[in-house]
N, C-alpha and C positions, 0 to 999 in steps of 0.2 A: 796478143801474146799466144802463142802456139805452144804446146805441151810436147815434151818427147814418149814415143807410147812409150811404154813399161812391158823390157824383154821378160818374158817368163822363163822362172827360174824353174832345172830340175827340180821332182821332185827329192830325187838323193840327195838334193844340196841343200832341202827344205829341212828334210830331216835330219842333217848333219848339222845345222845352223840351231834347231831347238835346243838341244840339249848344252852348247858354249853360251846360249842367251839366257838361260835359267837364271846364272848366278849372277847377271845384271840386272833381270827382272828383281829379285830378291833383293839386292841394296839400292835400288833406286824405288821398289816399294815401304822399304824400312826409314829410308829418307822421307819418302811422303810423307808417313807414318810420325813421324820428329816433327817436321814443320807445322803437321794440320795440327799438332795436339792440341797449342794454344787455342787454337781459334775452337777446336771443339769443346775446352773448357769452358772457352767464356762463354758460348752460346748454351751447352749445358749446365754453368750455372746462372744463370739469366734465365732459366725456365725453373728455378728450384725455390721453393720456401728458405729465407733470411734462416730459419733454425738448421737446415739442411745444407747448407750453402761451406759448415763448416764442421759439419757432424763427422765425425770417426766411425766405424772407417768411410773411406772416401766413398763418395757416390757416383761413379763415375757417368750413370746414367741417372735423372732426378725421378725417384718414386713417386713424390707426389707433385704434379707436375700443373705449374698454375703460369698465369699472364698478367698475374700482381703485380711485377715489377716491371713491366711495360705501361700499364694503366700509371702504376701514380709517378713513373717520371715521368711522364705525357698531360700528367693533371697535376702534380706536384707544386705547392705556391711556392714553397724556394727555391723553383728554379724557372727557367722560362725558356725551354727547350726550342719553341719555334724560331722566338728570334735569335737563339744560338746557330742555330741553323741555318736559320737564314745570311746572317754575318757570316758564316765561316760557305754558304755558295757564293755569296755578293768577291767576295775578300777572293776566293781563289779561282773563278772566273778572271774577274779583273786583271789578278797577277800573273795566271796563264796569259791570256791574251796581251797585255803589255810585255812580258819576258819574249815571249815567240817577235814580238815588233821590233823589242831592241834586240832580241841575239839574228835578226835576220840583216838589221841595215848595220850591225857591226860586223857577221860576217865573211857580207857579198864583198865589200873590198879588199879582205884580206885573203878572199881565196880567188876574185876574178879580176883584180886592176891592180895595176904597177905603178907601184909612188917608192921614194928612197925609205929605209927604215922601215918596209912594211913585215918581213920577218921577225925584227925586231918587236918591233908594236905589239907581235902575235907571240913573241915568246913572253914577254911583259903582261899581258893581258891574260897568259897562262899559267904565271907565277904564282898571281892571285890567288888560286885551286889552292897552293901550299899554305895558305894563311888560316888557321882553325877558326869556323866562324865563329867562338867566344869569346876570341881577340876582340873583335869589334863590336861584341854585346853593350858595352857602355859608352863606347864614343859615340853609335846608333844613337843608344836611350837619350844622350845628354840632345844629340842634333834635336828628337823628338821633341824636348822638354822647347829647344830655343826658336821650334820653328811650330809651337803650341800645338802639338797633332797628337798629344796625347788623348787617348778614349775618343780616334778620330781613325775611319777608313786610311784616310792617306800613312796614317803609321802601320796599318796591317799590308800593305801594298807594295808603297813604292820602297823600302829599303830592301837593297836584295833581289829586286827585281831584274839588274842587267847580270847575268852568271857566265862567266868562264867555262861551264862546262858547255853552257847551250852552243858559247860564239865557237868551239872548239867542232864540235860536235855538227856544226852548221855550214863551217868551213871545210871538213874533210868530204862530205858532203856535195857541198859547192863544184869540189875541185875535182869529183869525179865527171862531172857534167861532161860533154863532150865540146871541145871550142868552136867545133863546125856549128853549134847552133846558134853561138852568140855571133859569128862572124857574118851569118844569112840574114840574122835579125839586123845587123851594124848595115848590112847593105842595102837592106829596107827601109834603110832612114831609121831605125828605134836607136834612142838613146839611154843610156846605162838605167834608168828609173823607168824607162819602161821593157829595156831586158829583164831586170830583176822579178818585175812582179807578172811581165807575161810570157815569161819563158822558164827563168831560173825557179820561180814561185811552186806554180803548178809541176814541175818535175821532180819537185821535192816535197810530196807531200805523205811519203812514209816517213821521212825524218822528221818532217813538222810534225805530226799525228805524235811521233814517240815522243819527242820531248816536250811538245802539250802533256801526255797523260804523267811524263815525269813532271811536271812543276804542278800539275795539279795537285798531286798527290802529295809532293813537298809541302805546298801550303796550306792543305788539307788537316795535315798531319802536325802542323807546325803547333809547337806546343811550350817553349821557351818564350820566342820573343813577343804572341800576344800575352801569357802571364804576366810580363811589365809593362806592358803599351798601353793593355784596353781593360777595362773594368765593369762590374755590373754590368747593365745590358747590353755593350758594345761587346763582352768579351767573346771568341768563338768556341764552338763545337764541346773540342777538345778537352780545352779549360773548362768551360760550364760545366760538364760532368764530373769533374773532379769534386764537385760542389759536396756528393752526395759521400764524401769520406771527409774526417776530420780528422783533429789530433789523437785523440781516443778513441774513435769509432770510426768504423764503417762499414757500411751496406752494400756488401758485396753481389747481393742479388740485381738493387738498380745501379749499381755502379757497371756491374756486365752489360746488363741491357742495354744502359747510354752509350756502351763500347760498343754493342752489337750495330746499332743505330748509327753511329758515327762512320762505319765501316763501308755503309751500304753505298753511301756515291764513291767509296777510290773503288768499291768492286765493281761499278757500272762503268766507271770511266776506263776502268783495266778491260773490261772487256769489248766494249765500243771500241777503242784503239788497239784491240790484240792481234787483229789480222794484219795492221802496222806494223807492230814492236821489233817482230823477230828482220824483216824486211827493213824498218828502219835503222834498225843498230849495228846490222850487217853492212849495209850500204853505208854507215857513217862512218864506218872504220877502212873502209876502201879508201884510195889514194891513185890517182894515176900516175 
């Protein structure tokens, strides 16, 4: 891929350009400013003393500044951090890699082969998106209960796993492809299963890359449906930490901490996939 050089701009046009950029600089750093707050609370209080954690006035930086609440949710007997952790990478591996499988062979047909009803299919298949998923919270939980996968992998996984957005997102995608290349592959003898995975595959893998880092972090983050599904040790991440608040109380120092901690693989996988995102999202909304 070849780069276009970069014409250099007057210097008059440099300086006539700072002073209109000011005022965009300014609300788009007031916005940063908005969004980090949360995350700088929690991490500043997750470094603070339980007695400071709620002291007046606010602290917004922690004065006496300790790793107490690191240590004993890490050593803590009521809770069991590693294998929450482990459940909630097992559980969203898994459902990445099964989502990206079913939203791929659902939808190379409906953006590269011709069958009657296939518009159709795909505006049906895109309905779905309009249905709130708490509609299906209970008919889920009852399937769980009759097909006995409760406090079972298979209930943190497979429900949920084929998404509307992915086959949507996969297909506009698809369709940008160019037909000259499936029509050279068709004259080499390859058929549809092996265009897919050695032509259409590999040319699409900024939009694989984004919508891997988007379903990881979906069920990363997923904090409803294992609260009914999985229990003591099978439950994830999310839910375990909630362990360290009750109805009366809570610990707001290791309750940040397990936030902090919980946080750190969607922030590795947002950035492993970031040189994708902006490339995949753009390319997915293209259409020929």
């Amino acid at each position: 891929m070849t780069t276009q050089p970069r014409i250099p701009q007057p210097q008059t046009e440099r300086r006539r350009r700072v002073p209109r950029d000011i005022p965009r600089f300014v609300v788009l750093s007031l916005l940063a400013l908005l969004f980090l707050a949360p995350i700088y609370w929690m991490l500043s209080t997750s470094f603070k003393p339980e007695s400071d954690t709620i002291s007046l006035p606010i602290q917004w930086w922690p004065k006496n500044f300790t790793l107490e609440n690191y240590r004993e949710i890490l050593t803590s007997p009521d809770g069991n951090i590693g294998r929450w952790t482990l459940n909630s990478v097992f559980t969203s591996v898994a459902y990445t890699l099964s989502h990206l499988l079913l939203c791929v062979l659902a939808a190379y047909p409906l953006a590269r082969m011709k069958f009657p009803g296939r518009d159709a299919w795909f505006w049906f298949v895109i309905s779905s998106m309009m249905v709130p998923g708490i509609v299906t919270l209970i008919p889920s939980y009852i399937m769980m209960i009759q097909l006995n996968w409760i406090d079972t992998y298979h209930a943190l996984i497979w429900p949920g796993v084929s998404g509307a957005f992915g086959v949507f997102l996969l297909r506009q995608f698809f369709m940008s492809i160019p037909g000259e290349l499936e029509e050279a592959a068709v004259l080499d003898g390859a058929n549809s299963w092996v265009i897919l995975w050695k032509v259409i595959v590999p040319l699409s893998v900024p939009v694989l890359v984004t919508l891997g880092v988007f379903s990881f972090m979906g069920s990363w983050n997923n904090y409803v449906w294992p609260l009914f599904v999985v229990h003591g040790d099978m439950q994830t991440l999310p839910v375990g930490i909630t362990s360290f608040s009750s109805r009366y109380t809570t610990d707001y120092g290791k309750l940040m901490a397990g936030t902090a901690i919980a946080s750190i693989p969607v922030l590795v996988a947002y950035l492993i996939g970031q040189r994708y995102l902006e490339q995949g999202l753009s390319a997915g909304g293209s259409k020929e």
